[in-house]
C-alpha positions in Angstrom: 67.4 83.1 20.3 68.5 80.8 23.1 66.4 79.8 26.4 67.5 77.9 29.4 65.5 74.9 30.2 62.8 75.3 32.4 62.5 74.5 36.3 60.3 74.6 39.1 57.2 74.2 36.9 57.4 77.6 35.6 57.6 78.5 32.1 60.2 79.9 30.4 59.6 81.0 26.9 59.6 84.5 25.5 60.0 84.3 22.1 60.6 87.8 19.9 57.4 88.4 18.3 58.0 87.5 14.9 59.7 84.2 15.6 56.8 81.7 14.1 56.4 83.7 11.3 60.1 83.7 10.1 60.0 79.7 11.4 56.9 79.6 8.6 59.0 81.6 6.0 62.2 79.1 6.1 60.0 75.8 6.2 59.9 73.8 3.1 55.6 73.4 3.9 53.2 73.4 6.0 53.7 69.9 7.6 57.5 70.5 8.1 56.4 74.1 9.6 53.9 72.1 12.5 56.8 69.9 13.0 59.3 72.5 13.6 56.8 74.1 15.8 56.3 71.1 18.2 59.9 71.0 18.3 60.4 74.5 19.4 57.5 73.7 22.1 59.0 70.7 23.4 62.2 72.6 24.2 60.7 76.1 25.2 57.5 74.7 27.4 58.7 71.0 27.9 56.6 67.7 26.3 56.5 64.3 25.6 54.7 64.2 22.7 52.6 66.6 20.8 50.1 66.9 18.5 49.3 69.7 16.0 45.2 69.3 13.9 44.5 71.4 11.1 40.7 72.0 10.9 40.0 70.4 7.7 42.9 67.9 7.4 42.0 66.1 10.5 42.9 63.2 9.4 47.0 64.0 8.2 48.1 65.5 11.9 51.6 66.7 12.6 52.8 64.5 15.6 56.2 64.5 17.7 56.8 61.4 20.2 53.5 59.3 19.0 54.1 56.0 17.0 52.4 55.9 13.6 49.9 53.2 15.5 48.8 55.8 18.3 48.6 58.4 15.8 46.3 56.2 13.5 44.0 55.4 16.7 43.6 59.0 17.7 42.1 59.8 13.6 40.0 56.4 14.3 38.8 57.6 17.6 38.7 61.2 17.1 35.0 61.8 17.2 34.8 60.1 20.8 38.2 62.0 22.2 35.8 65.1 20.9 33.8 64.8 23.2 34.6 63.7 25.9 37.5 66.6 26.0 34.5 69.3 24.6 34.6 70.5 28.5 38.4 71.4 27.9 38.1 72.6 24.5 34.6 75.0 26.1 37.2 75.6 28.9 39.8 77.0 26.5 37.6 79.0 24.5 36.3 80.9 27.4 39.5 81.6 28.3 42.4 82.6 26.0 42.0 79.2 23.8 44.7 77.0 26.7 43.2 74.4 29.0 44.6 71.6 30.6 42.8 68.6 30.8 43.3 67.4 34.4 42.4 71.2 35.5 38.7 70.6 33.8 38.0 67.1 34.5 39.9 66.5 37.4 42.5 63.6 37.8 39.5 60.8 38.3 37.3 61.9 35.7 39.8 62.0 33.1 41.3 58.4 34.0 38.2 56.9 33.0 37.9 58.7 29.3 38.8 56.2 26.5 41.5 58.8 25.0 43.3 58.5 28.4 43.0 54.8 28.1 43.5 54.2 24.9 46.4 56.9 23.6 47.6 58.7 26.9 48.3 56.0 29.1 50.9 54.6 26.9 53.1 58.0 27.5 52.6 57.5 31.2 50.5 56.9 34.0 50.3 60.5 35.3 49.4 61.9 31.9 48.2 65.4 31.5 47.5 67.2 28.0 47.0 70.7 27.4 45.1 71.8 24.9 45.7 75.0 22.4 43.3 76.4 19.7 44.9 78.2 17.1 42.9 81.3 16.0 42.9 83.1 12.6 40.7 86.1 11.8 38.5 84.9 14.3 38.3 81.7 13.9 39.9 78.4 15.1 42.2 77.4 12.2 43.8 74.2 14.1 44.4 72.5 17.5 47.6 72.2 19.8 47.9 69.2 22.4 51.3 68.9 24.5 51.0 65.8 26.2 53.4 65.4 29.7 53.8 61.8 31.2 54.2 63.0 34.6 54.2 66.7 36.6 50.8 68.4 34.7 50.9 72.3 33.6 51.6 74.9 35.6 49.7 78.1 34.8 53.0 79.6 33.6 52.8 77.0 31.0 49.1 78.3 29.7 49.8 81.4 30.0 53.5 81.1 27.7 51.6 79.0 25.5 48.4 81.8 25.5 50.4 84.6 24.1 52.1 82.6 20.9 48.5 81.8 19.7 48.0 84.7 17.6 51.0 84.3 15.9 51.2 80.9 15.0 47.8 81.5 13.5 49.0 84.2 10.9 52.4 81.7 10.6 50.1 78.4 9.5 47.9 80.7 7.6 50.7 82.0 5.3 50.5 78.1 3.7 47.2 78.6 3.1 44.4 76.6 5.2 42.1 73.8 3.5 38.5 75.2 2.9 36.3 74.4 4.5 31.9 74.8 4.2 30.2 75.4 6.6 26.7 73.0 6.6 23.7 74.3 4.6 21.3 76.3 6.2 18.0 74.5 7.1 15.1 77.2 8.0 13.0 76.3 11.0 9.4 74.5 9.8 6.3 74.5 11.6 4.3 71.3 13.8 2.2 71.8 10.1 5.2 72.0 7.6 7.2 69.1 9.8 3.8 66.7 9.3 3.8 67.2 5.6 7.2 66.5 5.1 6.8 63.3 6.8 4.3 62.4 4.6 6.1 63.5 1.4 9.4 61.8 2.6 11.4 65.4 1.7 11.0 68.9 2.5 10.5 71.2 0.2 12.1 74.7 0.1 11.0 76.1 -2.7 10.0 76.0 -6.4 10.0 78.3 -9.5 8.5 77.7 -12.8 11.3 78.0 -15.8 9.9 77.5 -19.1 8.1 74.6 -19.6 9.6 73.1 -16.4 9.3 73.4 -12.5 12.8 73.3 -10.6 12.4 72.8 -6.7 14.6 72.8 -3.9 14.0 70.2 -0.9 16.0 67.9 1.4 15.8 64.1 0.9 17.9 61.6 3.2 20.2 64.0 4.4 21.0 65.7 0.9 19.5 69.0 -0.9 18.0 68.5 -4.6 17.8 70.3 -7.0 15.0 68.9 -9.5 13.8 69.5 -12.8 9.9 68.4 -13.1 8.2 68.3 -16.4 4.7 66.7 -16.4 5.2 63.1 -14.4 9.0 63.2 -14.9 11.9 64.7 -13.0 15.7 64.7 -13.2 17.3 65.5 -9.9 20.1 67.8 -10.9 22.2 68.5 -8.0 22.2 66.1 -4.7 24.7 67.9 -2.4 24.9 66.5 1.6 23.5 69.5 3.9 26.0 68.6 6.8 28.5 69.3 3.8 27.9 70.7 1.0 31.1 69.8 -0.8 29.7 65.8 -0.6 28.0 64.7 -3.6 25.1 62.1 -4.0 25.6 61.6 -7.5 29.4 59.5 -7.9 29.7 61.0 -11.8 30.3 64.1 -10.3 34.0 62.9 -8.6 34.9 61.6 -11.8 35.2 65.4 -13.3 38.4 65.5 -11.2 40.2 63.2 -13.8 40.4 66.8 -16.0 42.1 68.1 -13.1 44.0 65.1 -13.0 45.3 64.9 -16.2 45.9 68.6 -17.1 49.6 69.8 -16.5 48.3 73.0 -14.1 45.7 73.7 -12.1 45.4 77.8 -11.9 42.3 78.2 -13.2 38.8 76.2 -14.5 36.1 77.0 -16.1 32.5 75.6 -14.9 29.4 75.5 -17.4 26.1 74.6 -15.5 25.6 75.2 -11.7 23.4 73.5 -10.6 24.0 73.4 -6.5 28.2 74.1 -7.0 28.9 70.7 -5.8 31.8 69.9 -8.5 33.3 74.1 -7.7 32.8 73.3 -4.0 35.3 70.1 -4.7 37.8 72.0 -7.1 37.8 74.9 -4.6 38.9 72.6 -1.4 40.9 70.4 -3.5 43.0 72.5 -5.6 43.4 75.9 -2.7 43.6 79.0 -4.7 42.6 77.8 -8.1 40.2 80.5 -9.8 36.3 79.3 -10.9 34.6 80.7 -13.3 31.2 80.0 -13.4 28.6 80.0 -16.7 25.2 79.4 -16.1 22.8 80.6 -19.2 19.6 80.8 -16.3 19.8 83.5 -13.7 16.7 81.8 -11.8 19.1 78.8 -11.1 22.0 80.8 -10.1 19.7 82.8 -7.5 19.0 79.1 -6.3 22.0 78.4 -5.5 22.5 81.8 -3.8 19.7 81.4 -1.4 19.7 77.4 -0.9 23.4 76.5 -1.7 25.6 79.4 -0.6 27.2 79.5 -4.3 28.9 82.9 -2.8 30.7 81.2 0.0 33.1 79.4 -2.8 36.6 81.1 -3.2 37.9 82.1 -6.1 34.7 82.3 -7.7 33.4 84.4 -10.7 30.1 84.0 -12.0 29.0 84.7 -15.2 24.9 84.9 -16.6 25.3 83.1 -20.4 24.5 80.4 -22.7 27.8 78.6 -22.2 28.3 77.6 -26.2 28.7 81.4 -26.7 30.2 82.6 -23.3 33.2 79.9 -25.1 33.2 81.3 -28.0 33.6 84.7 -27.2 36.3 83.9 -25.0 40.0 84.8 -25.0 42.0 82.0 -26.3 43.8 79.9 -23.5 42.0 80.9 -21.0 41.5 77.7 -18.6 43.8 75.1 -17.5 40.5 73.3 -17.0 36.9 73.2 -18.1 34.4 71.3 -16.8 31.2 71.1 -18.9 28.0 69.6 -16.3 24.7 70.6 -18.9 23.5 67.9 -20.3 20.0 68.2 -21.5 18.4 65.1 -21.4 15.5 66.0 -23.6 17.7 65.9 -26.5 18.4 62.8 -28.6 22.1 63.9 -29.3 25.0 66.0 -27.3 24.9 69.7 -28.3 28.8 69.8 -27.4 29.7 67.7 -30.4 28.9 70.6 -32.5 32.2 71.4 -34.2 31.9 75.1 -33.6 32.0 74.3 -30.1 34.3 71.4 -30.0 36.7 74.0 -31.5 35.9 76.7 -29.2 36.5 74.3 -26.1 40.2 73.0 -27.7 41.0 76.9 -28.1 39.8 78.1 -24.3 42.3 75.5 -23.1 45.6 76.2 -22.0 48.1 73.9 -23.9 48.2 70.8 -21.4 44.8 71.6 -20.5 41.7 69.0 -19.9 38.1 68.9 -20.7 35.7 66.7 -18.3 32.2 66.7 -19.9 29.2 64.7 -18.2 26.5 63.2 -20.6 23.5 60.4 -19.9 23.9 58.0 -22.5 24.4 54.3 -23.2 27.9 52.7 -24.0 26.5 51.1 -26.7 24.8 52.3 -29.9 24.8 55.8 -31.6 23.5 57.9 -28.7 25.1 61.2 -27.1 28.2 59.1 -25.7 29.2 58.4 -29.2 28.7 61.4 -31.0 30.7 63.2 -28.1 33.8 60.7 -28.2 33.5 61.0 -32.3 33.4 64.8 -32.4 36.4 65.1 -29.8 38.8 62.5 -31.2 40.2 64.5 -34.1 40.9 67.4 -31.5 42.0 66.3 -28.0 43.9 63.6 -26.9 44.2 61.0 -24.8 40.5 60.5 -24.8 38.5 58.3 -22.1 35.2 57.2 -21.8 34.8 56.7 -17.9 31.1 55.5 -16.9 29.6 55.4 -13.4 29.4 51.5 -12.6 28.3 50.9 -9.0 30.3 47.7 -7.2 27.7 45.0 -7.5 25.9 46.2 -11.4 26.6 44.1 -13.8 27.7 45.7 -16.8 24.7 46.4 -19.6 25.9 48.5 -22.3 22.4 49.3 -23.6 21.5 50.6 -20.2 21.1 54.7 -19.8 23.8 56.4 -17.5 26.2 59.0 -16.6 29.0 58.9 -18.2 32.4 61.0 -18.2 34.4 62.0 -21.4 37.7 63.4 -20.9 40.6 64.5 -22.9 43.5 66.8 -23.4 44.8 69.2 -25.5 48.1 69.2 -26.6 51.0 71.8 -27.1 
């Protein structure tokens, strides 16, 4: 369909419904699909640059008419350009998700932001952005800016740029949209429950007895714990960040992506030990659509992380109640393209996974190309868990590494107790 350019500060585009959608359908992906888009926009509503934000890939925006230096700056800076724009972005969302910065702010005002400063006043003097938010199912699934260097938005402008919204959401959201967590819920505390957790340095959220051991939830330093008490001893099992629940605490627990890594797909994985779903959180945003499937032998820690760590918030996710040894054996054979095993007991002096039986059921629950990531605490050196694992896996797997968690400034002691990462691959 062809448009005349516009004039007289009134906009000109009427698209056929449909058009973004077949636009998305004959893009080679999504990035080429935003950049088509701010094309189409440039011509249809008139720009000199643009800019096009997925929520949750922030940081890899689609830009037309911004050098790769200004683009750079406005990831930098985007936190301040937040807010001082929240007024428009408040603006647009009590309206039908289009403001225009100069309209808000005023022409003074937004001379003396840093983003005007800093990014729009190399596009020109008279700069004036419009902004767009992108909604999907109800929520807002990415940002639109059209920046002009001279002339502002007219209200035909909003309004043309208003009623493609809805459309370029379902049009992004047919290349599927990165996933995203939402933070962890923190219940309110009383003056009472605030004064103790001051004291105690963390607040706890609760605790349950299982077996010989007490497991707790609490936040510590901006992260929720799980923890494992018995007597004077604990083992923190899961440390996930509360403003994100996908971040870990523990480093070993980024190194179970080298499974991912190395395996030739990426459909499906298997999980065995919950804990608080940090490592499915990861696969989940990391590989979109792959399927999870969860084993945890103790029901009291998967309604943990129901209640404390929104395990049912993860996509793609199937969880199963079972000692994981069997739940693998019983299994159908080729089953996983990746298995992740995070259930180490420490209170054992060797690795239960270097059982044959279940070295053999892991090989077999693998896809051919498939990848095993299994976390242990162990030394390097010696005859510990590390080695018995690395031993018991060698005959079957291949390409077999031993990856430990060594912080920047430790020296290297191979006597000393850590996490440590075995991975390896099955062939054809």
């Amino acid at each position: 369909m062809q448009s005349a350019p516009c004039s007289s500060g009134q906009a000109c585009y009427n698209a056929d419904m449909g058009e973004f959608v077949e636009l998305a359908q004959s893009s080679a992906d999504a990035a080429c699909f935003e950049a088509r888009v701010l094309e189409r926009l440039q011509h249809r509503v008139g720009c000199d640059v643009a800019f096009f934000s997925t929520r949750g890939a922030q940081e890899r925006p689609t830009t037309l008419g911004l050098s790769e230096e200004i683009s750079a700056r406005a990831v930098q800076r985007g936190a301040l350009y937040f807010d001082e724009l929240l007024p428009v972005k408040r603006a647009a969302l009590a309206a039908r998700g289009v403001a225009v910065d100069t309209h808000v702010l005023g022409e003074q005002r937004v001379r003396r932001t840093a983003y005007f400063n800093e990014l729009a006043r190399s596009v020109g003097p008279k700069h004036a952005q419009l902004m767009a938010y992108v909604p999907l199912r109800g929520q807002i699934v990415a940002a639109l800016m059209l920046g002009r260097a001279s002339g502002g938005f007219s209200e035909g402008d909003v309004r043309a740029v208003e009623a493609l919204l809805p459309e370029l959401g379902v049009a992004r959201g047919s290349y599927g949209l990165p996933v995203l967590f939402e933070p962890l819920r923190v219940p309110a505390q009383s003056a009472l429950a605030r004064g103790v957790a001051a004291l105690r340095g963390y607040t706890l959220h609760e605790q349950i007895q299982l077996g010989g051991m007490i497991v707790c939830v609490r936040d510590r330093a901006g992260y929720r714990e799980m923890v494992a008490a018995h007597g004077s001893e604990e083992l923190v099992w899961t440390r996930a960040a509360v403003r994100d629940p996908a971040e870990s605490g523990w480093p070993y627990v980024e190194l179970l992506h080298l499974a991912a890594i190395q395996a030739r797909a990426r459909a499906r994985a298997l999980f065995i030990g919950c804990g608080g779903a940090v490592a499915l959180r990861q696969f989940a945003r990391v590989y979109p659509g792959i399927r999870l499937d969860l084993v945890e032998r103790e029901p009291a820690v998967i309604e943990l992380a129901r209640r404390w760590y929104e395990l049912d918030a993860i996509p793609g996710l199937s969880v199963h109640v079972a000692d994981g040894g069997t739940f693998l054996q019983r299994a159908p054979a080729s089953r996983w393209d990746v298995v992740v095993v995070d259930a180490f007991d420490s209170s054992e002096q060797s690795c239960a996974w270097s059982a044959p039986e279940l070295v053999a059921s892991l090989r077999r629950a693998l896809c051919p190309g498939g990848a095993v990531a299994i976390n242990v605490i162990g030394a390097l050196a010696g005859g510990g868990p590390v080695q018995q694992l690395a031993e018991a896996l060698s005959p079957s797997f291949e390409a077999l590494r031993i990856v430990p968690v060594l912080h920047a400034a430790e020296a290297y002691a191979p006597g000393a107790l850590r996490n440590v990462v075995l991975v390896a691959a099955r062939g054809a």
